[in-house]
C-alpha positions in Angstrom: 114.8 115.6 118.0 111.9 115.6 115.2 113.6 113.0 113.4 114.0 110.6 116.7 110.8 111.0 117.5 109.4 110.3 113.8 111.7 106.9 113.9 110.3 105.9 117.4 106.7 106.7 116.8 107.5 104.0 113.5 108.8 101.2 114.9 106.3 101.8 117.8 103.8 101.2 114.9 105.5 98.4 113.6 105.9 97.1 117.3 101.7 97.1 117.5 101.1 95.4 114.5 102.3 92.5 115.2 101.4 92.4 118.6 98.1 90.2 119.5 97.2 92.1 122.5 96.9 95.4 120.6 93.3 96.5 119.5 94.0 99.1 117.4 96.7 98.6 115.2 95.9 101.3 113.4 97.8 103.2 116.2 96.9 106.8 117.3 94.1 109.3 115.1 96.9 112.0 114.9 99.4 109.8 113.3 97.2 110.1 110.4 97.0 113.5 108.2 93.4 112.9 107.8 92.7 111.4 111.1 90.0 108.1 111.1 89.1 108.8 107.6 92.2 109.4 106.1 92.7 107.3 102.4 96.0 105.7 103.1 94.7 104.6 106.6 91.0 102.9 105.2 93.5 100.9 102.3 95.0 98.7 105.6 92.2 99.4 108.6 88.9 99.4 109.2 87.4 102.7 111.3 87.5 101.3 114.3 91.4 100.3 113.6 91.2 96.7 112.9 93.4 95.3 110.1 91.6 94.7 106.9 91.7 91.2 105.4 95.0 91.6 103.8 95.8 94.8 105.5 98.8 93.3 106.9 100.2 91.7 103.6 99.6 94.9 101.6 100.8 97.1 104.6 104.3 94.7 104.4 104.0 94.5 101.0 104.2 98.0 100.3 106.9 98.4 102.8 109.2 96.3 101.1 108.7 97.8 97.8 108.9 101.1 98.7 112.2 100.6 100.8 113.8 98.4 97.2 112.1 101.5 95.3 114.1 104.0 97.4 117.5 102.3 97.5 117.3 101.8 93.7 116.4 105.1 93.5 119.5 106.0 95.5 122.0 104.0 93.2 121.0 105.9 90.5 121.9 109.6 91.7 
């Protein structure tokens, strides 16, 4: 049930960022451990949950290399 919810809440996320019509793609303060001021959130958003400038390219970025990180990871063990 945890897990479900943890995938939805994600692809929610990802859902809002590339959505125009959505403020704050920053999503919800209590997705974040630190809330507003949390140090992974101010790398990609601005307070008020805009996207920085290359928020969206490091946000993808860091996706992508994390997922190719994990998998090689995996292929190892």
């Amino acid at each position: 049930m945890v897990g479900c919810m943890l995938v939805g809440t994600f692809f929610s996320f990802l859902l809002g960022l590339v959505n125009p019509k959505v403020g704050n793609k920053a999503g919800p303060d209590w997705m974040w451990a630190g809330g507003r001021n949390d140090l992974v959130r101010s790398l990609y958003f601005r307070p008020d949950g805009a996207l920085r400038r290359y928020g969206l390219q490091g946000l993808v970025l860091t996706m992508g290399l994390g997922s190719a990180a994990l998998i090689w990871i995996l292929q190892r063990l």
